[in-house]
C-alpha positions as CSV (number, residue, x, y, z in Angstrom):
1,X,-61.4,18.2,-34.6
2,X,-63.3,20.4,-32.3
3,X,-64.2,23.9,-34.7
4,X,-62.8,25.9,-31.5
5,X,-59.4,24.4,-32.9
6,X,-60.1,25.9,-36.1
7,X,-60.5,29.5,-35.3
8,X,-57.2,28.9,-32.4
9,X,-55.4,27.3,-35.5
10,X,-56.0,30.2,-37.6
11,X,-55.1,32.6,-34.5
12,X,-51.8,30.7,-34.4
13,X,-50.8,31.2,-37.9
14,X,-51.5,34.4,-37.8
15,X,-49.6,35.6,-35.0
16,X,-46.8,33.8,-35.9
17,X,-46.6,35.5,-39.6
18,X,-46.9,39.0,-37.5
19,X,-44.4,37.6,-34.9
20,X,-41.5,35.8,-37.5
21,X,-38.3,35.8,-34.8
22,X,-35.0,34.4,-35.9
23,X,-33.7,31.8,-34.2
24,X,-30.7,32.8,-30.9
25,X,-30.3,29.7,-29.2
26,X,-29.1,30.0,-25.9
27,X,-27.2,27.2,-23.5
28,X,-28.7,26.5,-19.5
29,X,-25.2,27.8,-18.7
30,X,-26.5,31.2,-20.7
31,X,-29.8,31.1,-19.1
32,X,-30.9,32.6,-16.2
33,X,-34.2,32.1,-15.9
34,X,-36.2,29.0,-17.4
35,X,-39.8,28.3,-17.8
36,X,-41.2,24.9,-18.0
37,X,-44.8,24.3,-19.3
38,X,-46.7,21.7,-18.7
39,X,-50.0,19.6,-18.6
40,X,-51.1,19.3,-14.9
41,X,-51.7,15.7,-15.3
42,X,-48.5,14.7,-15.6
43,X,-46.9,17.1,-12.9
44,X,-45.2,14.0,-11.0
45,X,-42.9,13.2,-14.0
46,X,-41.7,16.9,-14.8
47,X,-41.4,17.6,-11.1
48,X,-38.7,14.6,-11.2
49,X,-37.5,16.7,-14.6
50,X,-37.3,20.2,-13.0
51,X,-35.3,18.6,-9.6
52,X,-32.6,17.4,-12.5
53,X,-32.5,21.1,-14.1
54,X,-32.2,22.2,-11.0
55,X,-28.8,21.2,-10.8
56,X,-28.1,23.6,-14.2
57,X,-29.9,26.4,-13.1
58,X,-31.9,28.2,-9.9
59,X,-34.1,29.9,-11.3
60,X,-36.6,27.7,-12.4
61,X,-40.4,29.0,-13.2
62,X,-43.8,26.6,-13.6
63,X,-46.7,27.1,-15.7
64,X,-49.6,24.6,-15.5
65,X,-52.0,23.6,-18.1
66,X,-55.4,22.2,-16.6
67,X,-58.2,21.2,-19.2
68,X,-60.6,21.1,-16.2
69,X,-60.8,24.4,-13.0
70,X,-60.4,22.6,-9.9
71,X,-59.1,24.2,-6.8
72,X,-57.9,20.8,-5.0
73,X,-55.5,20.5,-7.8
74,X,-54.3,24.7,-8.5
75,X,-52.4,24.1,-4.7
76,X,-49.1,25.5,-5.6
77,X,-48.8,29.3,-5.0
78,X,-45.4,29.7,-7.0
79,X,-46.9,28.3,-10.3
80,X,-49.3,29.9,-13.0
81,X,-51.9,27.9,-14.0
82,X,-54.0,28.1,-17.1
83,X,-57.6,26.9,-16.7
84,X,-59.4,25.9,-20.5
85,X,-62.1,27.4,-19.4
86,X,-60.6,31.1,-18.7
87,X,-60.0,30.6,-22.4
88,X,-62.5,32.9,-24.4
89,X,-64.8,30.9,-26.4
90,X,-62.8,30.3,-29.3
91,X,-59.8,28.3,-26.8
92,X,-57.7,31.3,-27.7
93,X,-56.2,32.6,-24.5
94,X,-57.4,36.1,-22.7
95,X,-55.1,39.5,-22.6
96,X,-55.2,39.0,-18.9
97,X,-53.7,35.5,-19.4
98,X,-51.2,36.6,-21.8
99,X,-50.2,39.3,-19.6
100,X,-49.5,36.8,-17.1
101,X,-48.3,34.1,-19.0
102,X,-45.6,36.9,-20.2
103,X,-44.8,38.4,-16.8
104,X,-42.7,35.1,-16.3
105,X,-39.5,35.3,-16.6
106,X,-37.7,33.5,-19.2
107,X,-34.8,33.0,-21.5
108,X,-35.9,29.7,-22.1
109,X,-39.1,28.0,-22.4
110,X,-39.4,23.9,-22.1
111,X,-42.5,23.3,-23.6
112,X,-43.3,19.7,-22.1
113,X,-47.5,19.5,-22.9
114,X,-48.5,17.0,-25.4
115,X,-49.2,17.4,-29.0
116,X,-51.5,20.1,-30.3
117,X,-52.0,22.1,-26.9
118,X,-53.1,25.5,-28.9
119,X,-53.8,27.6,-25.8
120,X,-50.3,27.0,-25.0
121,X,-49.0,27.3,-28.0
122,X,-50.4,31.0,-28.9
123,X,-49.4,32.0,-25.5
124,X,-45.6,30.8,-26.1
125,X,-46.0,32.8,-29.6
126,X,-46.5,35.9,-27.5
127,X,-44.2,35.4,-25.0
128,X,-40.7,37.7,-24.9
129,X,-38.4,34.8,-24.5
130,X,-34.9,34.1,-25.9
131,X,-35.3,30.6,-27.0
132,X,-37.7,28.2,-27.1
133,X,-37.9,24.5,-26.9
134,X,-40.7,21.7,-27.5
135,X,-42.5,19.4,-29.4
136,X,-43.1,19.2,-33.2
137,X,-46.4,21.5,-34.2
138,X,-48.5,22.2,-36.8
139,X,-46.5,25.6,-37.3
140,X,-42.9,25.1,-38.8
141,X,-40.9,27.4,-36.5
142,X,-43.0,27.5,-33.6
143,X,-39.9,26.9,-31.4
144,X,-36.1,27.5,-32.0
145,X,-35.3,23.7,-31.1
146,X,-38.1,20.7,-31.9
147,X,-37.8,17.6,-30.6
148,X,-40.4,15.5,-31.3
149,X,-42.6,13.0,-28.9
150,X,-45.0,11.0,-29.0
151,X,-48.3,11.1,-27.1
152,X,-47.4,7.8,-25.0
153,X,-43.8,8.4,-24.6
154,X,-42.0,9.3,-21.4
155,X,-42.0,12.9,-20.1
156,X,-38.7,12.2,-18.2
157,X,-36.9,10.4,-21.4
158,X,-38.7,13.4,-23.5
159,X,-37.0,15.4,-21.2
160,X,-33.4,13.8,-21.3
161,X,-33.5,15.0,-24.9
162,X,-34.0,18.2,-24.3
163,X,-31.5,18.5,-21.2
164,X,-28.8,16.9,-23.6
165,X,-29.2,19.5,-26.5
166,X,-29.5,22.8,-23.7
167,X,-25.9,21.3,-22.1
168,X,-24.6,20.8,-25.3
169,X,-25.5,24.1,-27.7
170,X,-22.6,27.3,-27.4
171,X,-25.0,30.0,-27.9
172,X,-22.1,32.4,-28.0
């Protein structure tokens, strides 16, 4: 364990104590807006996710996680990406970041980065959505609906899960 994860750990817990949200789960037939994050190195399997969500909903918004600053690879305008290095020196994410991590609209977030992404995970703490979706942290209630994965499985079948549950929860 790297000791930056310590201190981001720590951050994590933290916020989410100061942060404690009840759960309001919400259907993609409630949701307007959705926001899916994601590692950038596996954009070709949740760009064949977000064409089938596409079908449920228009308004679709892309956030993408990069561990290393390239420009060849930051080529779509309509996404926000999140370099690790524009992380402060402790891997917790900047106030600029946050700000525009949370001036993407959502009222749900699809969490799709692998286990233990903490960057991501503090900024989805902050953000104003209505319900949350992803994998199974280190923080009990980190999201409103956990599905686990495992670090080799599938993003698409990964995904399936999740598009099953969002079509099948009556938020009202």
């Amino acid at each position: 364990m790297k000791l930056s994860n310590f201190f981001i750990k720590r951050k994590i817990q933290d916020l989410a104590k100061e942060t404690a949200r009840t759960a309001r789960f919400c259907s993609l037939s409630d949701a307007d807006d959705v926001l899916v994050v994601f590692n950038l190195n596996d954009q070709n399997e949740v760009l064949t996710c977000v064409e089938k969500l596409r079908e449920f909903t228009a308004n679709i918004h892309l956030c993408a996680y990069f561990a290393k600053k390239t420009k060849e690879e930051a080529v779509n305008t309509s996404w926000l990406y999140i370099f690790e290095e524009e992380l402060d020196s402790k891997g917790v994410p900047t106030d600029s970041m946050i700000e525009r991590f949370n001036m993407l609209p959502a009222d749900i977030v699809l969490d799709l980065t692998r286990k233990n992404n903490y960057a991501i995970q503090y900024l989805l703490l902050k953000h104003p959505s209505l319900f949350k979706v992803g994998n199974k942290s280190f923080l009990r209630d980190m999201y409103d609906l956990t599905i686990p994965m495992t670090d080799d499985e599938d993003i698409n079948v990964y995904f399936g899960h999740i598009l099953y549950y969002l079509l099948t929860i009556r938020s009202k």
